[in-house]
Gaussian input, Z-matrix of N, CA and C with variables (Angstrom, degrees):
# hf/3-21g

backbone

0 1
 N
 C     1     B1
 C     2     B2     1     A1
 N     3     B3     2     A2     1     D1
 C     4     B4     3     A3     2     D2
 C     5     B5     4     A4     3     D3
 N     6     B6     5     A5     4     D4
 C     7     B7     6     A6     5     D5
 C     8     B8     7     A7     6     D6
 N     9     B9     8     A8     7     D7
 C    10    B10     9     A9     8     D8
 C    11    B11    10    A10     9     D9
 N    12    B12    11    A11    10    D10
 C    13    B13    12    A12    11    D11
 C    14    B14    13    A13    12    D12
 N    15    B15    14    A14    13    D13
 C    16    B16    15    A15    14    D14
 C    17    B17    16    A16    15    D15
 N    18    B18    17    A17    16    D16
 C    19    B19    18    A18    17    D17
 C    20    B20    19    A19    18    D18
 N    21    B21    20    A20    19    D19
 C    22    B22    21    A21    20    D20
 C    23    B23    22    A22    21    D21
 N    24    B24    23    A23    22    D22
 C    25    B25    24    A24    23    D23
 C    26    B26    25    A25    24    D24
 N    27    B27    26    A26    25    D25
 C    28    B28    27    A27    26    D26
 C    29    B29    28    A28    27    D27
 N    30    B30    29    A29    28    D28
 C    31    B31    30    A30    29    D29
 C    32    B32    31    A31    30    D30
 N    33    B33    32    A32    31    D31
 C    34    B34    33    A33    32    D32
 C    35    B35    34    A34    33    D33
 N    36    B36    35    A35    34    D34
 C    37    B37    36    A36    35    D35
 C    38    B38    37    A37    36    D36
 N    39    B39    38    A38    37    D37
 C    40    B40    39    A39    38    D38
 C    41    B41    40    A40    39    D39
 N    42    B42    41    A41    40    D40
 C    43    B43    42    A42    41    D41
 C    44    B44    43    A43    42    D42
 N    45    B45    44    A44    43    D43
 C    46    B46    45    A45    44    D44
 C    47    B47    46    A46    45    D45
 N    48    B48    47    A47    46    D46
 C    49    B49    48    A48    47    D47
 C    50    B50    49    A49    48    D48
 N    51    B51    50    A50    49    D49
 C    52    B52    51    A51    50    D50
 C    53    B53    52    A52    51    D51
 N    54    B54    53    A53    52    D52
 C    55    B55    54    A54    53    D53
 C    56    B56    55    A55    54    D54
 N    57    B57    56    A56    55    D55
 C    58    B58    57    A57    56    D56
 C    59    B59    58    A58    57    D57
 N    60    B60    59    A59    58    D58
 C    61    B61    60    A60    59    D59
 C    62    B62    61    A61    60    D60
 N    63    B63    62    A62    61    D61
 C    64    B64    63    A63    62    D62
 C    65    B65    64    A64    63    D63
 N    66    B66    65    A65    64    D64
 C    67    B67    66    A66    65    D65
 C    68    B68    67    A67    66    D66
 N    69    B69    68    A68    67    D67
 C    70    B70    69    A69    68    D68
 C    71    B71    70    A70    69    D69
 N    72    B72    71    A71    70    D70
 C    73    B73    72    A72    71    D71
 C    74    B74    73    A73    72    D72
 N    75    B75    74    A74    73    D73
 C    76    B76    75    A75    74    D74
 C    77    B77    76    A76    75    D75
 N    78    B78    77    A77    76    D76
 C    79    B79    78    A78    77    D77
 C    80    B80    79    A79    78    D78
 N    81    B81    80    A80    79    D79
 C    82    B82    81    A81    80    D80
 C    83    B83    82    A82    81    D81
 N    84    B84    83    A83    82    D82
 C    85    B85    84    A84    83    D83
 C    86    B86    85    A85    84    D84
 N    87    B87    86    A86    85    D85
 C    88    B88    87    A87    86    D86
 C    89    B89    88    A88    87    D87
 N    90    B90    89    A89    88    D88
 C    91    B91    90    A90    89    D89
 C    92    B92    91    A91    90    D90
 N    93    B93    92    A92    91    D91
 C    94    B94    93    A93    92    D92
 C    95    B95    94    A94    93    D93
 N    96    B96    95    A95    94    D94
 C    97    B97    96    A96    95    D95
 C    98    B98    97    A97    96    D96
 N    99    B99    98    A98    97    D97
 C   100   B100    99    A99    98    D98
 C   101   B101   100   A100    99    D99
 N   102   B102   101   A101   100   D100
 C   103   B103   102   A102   101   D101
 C   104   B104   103   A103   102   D102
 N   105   B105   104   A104   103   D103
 C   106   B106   105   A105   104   D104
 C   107   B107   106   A106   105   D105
 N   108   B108   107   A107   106   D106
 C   109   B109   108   A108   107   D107
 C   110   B110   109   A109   108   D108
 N   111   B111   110   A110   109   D109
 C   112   B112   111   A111   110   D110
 C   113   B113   112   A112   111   D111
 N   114   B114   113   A113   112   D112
 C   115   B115   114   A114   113   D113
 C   116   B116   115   A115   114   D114
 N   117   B117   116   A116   115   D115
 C   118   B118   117   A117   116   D116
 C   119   B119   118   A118   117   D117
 N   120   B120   119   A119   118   D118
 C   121   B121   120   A120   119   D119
 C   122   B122   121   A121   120   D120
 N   123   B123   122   A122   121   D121
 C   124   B124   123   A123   122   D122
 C   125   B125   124   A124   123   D123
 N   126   B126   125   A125   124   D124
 C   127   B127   126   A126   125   D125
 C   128   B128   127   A127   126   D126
 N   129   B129   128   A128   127   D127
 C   130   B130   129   A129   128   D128
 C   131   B131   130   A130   129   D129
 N   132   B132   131   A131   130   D130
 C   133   B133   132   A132   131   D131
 C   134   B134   133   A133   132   D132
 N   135   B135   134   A134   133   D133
 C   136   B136   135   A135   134   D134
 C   137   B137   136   A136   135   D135
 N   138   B138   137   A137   136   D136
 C   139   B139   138   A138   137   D137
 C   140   B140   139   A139   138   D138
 N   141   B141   140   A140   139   D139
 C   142   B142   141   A141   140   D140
 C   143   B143   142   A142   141   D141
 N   144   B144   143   A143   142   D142
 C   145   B145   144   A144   143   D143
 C   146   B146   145   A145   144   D144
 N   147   B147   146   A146   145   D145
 C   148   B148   147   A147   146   D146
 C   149   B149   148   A148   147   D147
 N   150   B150   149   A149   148   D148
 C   151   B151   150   A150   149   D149
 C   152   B152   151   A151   150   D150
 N   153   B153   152   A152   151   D151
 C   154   B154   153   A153   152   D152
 C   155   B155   154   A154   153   D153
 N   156   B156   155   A155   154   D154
 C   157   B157   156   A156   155   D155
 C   158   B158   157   A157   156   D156
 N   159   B159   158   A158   157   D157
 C   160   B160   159   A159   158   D158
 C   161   B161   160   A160   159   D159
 N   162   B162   161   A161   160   D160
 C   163   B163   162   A162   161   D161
 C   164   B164   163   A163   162   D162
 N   165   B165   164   A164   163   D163
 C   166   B166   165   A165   164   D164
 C   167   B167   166   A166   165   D165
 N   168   B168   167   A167   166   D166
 C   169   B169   168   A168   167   D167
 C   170   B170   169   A169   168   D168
 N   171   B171   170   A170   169   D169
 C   172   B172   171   A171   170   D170
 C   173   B173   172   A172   171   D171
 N   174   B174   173   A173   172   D172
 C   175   B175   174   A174   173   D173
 C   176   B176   175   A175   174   D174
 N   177   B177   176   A176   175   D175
 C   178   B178   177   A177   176   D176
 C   179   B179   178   A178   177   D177
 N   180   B180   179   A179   178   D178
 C   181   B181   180   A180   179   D179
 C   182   B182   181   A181   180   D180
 N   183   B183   182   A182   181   D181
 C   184   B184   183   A183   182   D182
 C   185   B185   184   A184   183   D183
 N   186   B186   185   A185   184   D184
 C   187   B187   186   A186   185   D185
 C   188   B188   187   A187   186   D186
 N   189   B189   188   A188   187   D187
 C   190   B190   189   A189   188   D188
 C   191   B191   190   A190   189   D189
 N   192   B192   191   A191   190   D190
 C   193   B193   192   A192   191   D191
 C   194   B194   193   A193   192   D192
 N   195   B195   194   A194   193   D193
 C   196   B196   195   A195   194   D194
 C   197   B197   196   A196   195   D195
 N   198   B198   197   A197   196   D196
 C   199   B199   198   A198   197   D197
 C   200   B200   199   A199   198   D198
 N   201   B201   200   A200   199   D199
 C   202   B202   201   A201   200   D200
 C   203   B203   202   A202   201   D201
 N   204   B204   203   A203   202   D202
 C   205   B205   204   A204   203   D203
 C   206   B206   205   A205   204   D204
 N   207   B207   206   A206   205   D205
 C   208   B208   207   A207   206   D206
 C   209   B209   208   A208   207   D207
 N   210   B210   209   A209   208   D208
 C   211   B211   210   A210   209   D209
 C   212   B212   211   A211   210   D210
 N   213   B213   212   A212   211   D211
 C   214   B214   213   A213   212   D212
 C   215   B215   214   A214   213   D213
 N   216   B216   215   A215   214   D214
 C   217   B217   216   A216   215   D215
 C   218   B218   217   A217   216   D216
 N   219   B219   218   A218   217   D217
 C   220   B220   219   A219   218   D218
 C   221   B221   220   A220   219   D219

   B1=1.4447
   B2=1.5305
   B3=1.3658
   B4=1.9117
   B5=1.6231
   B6=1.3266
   B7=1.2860
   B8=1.8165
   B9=0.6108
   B10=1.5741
   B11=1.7000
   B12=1.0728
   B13=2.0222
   B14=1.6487
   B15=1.8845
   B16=1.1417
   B17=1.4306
   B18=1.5601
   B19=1.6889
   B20=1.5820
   B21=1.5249
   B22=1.1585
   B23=1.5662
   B24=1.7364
   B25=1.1319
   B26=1.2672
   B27=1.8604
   B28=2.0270
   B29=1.3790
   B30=1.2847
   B31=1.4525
   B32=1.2083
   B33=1.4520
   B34=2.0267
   B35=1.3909
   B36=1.3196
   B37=2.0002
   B38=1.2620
   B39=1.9948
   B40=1.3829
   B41=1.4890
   B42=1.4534
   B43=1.7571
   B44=1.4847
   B45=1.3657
   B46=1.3445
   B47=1.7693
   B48=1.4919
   B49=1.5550
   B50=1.2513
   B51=1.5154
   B52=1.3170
   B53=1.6459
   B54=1.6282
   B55=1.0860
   B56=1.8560
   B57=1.4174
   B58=0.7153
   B59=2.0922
   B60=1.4037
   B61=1.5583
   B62=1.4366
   B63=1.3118
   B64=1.8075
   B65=1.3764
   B66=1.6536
   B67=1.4623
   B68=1.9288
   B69=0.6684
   B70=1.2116
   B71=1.7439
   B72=1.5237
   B73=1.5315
   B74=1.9644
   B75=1.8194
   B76=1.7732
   B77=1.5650
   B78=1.7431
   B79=1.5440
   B80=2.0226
   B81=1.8033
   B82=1.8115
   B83=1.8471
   B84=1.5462
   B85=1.4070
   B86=1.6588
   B87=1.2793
   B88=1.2547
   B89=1.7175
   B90=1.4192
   B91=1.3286
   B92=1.7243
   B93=1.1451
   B94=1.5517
   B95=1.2973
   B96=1.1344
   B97=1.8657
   B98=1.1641
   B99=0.8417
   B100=1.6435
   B101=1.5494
   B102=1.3452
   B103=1.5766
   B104=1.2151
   B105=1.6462
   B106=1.5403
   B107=1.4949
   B108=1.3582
   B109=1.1326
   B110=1.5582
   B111=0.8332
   B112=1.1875
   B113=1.4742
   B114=1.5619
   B115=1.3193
   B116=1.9135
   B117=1.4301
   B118=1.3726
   B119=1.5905
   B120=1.3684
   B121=1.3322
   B122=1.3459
   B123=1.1697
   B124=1.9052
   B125=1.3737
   B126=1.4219
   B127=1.3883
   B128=1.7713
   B129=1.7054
   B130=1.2491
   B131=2.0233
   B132=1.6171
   B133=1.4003
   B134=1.5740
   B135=1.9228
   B136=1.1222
   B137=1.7105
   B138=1.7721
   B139=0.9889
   B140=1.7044
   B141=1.3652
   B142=1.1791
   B143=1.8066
   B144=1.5767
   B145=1.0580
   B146=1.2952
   B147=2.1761
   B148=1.5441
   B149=1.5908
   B150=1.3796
   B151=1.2254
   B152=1.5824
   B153=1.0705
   B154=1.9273
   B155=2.3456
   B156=1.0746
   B157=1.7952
   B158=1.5536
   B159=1.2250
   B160=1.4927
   B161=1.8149
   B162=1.0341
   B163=1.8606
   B164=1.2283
   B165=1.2053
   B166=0.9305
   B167=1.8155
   B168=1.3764
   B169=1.2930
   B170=1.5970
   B171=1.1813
   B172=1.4879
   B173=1.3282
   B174=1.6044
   B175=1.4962
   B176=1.7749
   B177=1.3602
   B178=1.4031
   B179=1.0916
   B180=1.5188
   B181=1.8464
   B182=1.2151
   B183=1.1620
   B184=1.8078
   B185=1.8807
   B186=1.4140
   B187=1.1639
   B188=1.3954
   B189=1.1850
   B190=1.6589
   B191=1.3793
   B192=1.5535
   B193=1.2882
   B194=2.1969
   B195=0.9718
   B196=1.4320
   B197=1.2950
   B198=1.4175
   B199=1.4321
   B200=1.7157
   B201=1.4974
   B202=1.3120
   B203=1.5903
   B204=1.3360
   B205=1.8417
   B206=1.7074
   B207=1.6642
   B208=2.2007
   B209=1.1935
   B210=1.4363
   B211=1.3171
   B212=1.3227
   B213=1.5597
   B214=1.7570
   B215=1.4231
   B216=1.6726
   B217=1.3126
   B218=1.8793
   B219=1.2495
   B220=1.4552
   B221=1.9631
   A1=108.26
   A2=103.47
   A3=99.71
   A4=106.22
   A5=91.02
   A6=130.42
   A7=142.38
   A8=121.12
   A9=135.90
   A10=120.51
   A11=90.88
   A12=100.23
   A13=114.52
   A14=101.14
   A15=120.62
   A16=111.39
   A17=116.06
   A18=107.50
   A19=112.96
   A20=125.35
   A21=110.84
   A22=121.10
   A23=102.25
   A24=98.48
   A25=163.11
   A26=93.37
   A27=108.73
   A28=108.69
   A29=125.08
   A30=119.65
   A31=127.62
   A32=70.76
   A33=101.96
   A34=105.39
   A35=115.21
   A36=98.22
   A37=94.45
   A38=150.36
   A39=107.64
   A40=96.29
   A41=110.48
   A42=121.26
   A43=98.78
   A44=129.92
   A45=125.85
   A46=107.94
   A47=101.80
   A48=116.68
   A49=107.80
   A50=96.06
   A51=139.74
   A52=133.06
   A53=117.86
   A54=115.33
   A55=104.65
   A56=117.24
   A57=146.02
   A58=115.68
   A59=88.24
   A60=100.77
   A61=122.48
   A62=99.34
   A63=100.02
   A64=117.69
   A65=104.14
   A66=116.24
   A67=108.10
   A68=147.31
   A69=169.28
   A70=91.55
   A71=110.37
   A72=111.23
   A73=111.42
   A74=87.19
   A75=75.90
   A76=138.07
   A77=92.63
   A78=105.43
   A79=117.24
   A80=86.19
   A81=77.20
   A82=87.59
   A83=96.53
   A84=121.29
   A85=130.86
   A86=113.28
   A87=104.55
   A88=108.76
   A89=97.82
   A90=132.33
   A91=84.07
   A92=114.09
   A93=98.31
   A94=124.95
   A95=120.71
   A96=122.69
   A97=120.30
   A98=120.49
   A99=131.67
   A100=100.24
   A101=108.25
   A102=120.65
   A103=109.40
   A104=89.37
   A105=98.99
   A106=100.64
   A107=136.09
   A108=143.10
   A109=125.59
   A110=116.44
   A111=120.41
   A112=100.52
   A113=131.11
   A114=116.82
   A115=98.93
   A116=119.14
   A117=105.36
   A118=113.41
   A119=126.36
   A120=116.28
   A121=116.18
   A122=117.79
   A123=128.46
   A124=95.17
   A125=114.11
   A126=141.75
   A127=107.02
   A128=101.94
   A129=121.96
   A130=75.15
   A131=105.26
   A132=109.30
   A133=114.44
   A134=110.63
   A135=115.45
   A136=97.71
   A137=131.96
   A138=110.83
   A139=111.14
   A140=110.04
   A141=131.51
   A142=94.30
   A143=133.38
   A144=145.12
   A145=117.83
   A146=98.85
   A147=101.97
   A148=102.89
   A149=107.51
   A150=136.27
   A151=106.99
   A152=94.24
   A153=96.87
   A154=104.79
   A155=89.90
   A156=86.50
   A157=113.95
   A158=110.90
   A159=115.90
   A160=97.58
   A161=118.72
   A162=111.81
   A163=102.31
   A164=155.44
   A165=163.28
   A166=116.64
   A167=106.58
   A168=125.25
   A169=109.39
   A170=134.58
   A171=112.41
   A172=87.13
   A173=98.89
   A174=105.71
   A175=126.95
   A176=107.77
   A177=114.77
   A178=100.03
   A179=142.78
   A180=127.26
   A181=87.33
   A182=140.49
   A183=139.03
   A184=84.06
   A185=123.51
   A186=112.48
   A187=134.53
   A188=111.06
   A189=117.52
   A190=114.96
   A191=128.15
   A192=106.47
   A193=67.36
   A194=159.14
   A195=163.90
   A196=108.88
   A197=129.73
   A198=140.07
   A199=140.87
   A200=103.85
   A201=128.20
   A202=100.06
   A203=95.94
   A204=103.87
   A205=94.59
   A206=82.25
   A207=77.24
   A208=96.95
   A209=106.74
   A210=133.78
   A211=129.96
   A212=123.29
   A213=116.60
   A214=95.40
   A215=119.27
   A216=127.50
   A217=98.99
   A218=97.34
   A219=131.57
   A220=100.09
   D1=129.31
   D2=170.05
   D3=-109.76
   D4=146.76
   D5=150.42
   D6=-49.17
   D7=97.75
   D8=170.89
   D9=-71.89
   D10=90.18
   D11=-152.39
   D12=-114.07
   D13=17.42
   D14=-173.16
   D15=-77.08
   D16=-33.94
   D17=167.37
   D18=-84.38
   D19=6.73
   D20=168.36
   D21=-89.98
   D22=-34.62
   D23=151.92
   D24=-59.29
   D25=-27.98
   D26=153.21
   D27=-55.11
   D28=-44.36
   D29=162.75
   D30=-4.49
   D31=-89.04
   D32=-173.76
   D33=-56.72
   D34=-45.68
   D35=178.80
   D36=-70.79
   D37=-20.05
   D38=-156.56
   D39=-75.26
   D40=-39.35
   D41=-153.19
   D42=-74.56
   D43=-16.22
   D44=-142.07
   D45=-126.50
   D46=-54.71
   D47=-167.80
   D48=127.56
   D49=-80.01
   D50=-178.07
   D51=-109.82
   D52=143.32
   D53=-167.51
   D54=-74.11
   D55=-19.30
   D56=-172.28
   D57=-60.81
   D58=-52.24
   D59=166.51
   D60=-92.84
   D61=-21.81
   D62=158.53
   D63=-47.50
   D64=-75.60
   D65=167.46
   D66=-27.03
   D67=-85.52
   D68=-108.82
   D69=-90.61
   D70=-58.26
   D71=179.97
   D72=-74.91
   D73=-19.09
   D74=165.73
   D75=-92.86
   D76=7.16
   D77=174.04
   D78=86.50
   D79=13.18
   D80=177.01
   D81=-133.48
   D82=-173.55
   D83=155.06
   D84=-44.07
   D85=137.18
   D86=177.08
   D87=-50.12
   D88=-46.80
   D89=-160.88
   D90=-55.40
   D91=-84.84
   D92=-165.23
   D93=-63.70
   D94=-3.73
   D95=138.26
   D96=-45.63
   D97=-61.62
   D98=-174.86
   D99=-47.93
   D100=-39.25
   D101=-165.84
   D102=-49.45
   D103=-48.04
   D104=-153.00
   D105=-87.51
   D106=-34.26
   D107=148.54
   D108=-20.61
   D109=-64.91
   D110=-172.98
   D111=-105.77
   D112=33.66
   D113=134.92
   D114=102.44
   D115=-28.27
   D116=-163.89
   D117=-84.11
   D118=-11.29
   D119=143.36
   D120=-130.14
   D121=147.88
   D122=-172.86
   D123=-68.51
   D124=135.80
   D125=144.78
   D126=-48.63
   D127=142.63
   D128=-156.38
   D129=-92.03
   D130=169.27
   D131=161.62
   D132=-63.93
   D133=-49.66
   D134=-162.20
   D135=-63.91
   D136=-38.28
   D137=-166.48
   D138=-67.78
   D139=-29.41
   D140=-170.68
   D141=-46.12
   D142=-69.85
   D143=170.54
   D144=-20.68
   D145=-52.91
   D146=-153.23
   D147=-70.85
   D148=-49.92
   D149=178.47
   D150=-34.66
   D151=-69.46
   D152=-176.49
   D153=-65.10
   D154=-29.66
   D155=168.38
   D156=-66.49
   D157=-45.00
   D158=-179.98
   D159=-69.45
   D160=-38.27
   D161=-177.56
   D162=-77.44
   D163=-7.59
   D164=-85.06
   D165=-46.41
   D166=79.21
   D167=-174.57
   D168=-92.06
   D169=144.69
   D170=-173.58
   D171=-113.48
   D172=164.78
   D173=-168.29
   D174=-58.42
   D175=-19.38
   D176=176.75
   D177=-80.58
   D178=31.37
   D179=154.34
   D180=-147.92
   D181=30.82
   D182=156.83
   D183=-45.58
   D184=-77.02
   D185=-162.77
   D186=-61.37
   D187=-14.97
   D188=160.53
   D189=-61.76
   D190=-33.36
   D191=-137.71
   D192=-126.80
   D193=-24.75
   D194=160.36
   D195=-72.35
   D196=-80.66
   D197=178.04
   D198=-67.48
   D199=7.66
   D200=168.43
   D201=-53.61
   D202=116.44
   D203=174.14
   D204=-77.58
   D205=135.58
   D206=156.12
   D207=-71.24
   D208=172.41
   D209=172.93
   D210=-109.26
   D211=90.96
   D212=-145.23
   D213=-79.28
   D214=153.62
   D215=176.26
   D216=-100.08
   D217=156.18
   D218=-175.76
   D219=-71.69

C-alpha cells in the first residue's frame, strides 16, 4: 500500500524550510528521510511520534498527515 506524504511534506518545509533541517533536528540522514518519504522504507512508530512532535501535529491527525492513501488513477 502507498502513501500520500504530500501534506507531510508541506509540513516539513512550513516548520522547517527544508527537508534538510528537518532531518537534522530529527537526529537522522537526509537520506533516510527521503526514504521514508517517498515510501522506500517504512517509518518506525517511535519515529512516526517523534516526527509528528517535532511538527507539532497532535495525535488525532497522525493519520492525515502519515496514513493518507495515494489515490491510484484508472
Amino acid at each position: 500500500m502507498e502513501f500520500d506524504n504530500s501534506k507531510l511534506v508541506g509540513k516539513i518545509i512550513e516548520q522547517y524550510g527544508k527537508q534538510y533541517a528537518f532531518a537534522k533536528a530529527l537526529g537522522v540522514s537526509e537520506h533516510t528521510l527521503s526514504y521514508w518519504l517517498t515510501g522506500r522504507t517504512q517509518m518506525s512508530r517511535r519515529a512516526i511520534f517523534q516526527m509528528a512532535s517535532l511538527l507539532g501535529i497532535p495525535d488525532e491527525e497522525i493519520g492525515i498527515y502519515f496514513f493518507a492513501r495515494k489515490v491510484q488513477s484508472a
